[in-house]
Every structure is written in C-alpha cells, then in structure tokens.
N, C-alpha and C positions, 0 to 999 in steps of 0.2 A: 647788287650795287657794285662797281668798280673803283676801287682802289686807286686814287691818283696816287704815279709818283709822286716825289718831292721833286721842282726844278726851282732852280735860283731867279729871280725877279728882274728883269731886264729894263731898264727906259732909257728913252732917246730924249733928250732937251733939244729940240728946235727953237727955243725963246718962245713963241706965241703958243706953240702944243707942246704936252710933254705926251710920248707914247710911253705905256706901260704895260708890261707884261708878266701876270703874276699867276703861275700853271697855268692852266688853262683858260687863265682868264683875260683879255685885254681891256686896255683903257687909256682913253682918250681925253685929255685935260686941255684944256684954254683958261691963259692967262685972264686974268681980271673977269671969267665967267664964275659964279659965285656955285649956281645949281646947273650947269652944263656940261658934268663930264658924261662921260656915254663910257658904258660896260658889259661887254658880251664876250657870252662865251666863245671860244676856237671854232665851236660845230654853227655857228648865227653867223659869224662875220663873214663880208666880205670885201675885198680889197681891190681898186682897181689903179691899177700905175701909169699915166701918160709920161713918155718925156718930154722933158722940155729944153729949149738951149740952153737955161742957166739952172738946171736940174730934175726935179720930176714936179707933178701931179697927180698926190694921193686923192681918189673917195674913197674913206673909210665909214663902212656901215651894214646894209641890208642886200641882198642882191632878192630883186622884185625883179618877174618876168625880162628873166636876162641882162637886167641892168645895176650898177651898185649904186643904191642911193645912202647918202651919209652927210659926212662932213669932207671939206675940199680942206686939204693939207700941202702947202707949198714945201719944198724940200729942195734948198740950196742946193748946186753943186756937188761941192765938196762933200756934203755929209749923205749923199744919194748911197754908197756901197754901205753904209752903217745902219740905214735906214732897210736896205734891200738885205741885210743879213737878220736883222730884225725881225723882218717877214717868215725867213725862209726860218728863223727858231720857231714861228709861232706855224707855221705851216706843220714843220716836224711836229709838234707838240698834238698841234689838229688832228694826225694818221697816229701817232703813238695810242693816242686817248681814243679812235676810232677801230681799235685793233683791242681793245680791254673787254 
C-alpha cells in the first residue's frame, strides 16, 4: 500500500464550477447541482484544454478511445494562467503518486 504525502487542498471558483483539489484526489462542483459533483482520482482523469478568444475550454473527465469525455468548463480570460497552474499541480501530484 503507498503512503500518500500530505499536499494542501487547492480550488478555483469560476462562479458556475468550483475545481477542487484534495491529494490525489479532484473535484468537480456545479453551482445549484445538488447530487452532480464528479470525483476522481489523478490516475482516472482526464483533461482536455481548447482555446478560445475570450479564454479556454475544459473537458474534464474520462479519456475513452483517445478522446476526453466529461463535463465542458468555460474559463474566462483572465483566470486561464490560474486555472492552467491548477492542472499542472494536479499533473505533478499524478507522477509524484505514479513513482510510490
């Protein structure tokens, strides 16, 4: 059995999603959904990022036969580098916990 570090809890408030990141674990909330959050582990998820003019387009979820199917997450502008450093803890966290 391995041993998770201990890492500090991370979320983003977009207003409509909030992302959350708690060790190894994320999650995915929508406002006013009551039984709709979604939680998977680092080694399940996957992420896929388009950009857009007025900032990105997340599917967060399953990657089935090459593709990520999930939930679509708009991500203003301004808050795209907060969002993409987000990732990149939860990616590290992905290889730290695939190296135990």
């Amino acid at each position: 059995m391995a041993e998770i570090p201990g890492y500090a809890v991370l979320e983003v408030d977009l207003g409509e999603w909030l992302l959350r990141l708690d060790g190894t674990v994320f999650e995915l909330f929508r406002r006013g959904v009551i039984d709709g959050a979604t939680r998977l582990h680092l080694k399940h998820m996957a992420v896929e990022a388009k950009p857009r003019e007025d900032g990105l387009q997340l599917t967060i979820g399953h990657e089935v036969s090459g593709m990520v199917m999930g939930h679509k997450v708009d991500v203003p502008g301004a808050r795209r580098d907060e969002v993409m450093a987000f990732f990149s803890e939860s990616r590290r966290r992905r290889d730290a916990y695939a190296l135990l």
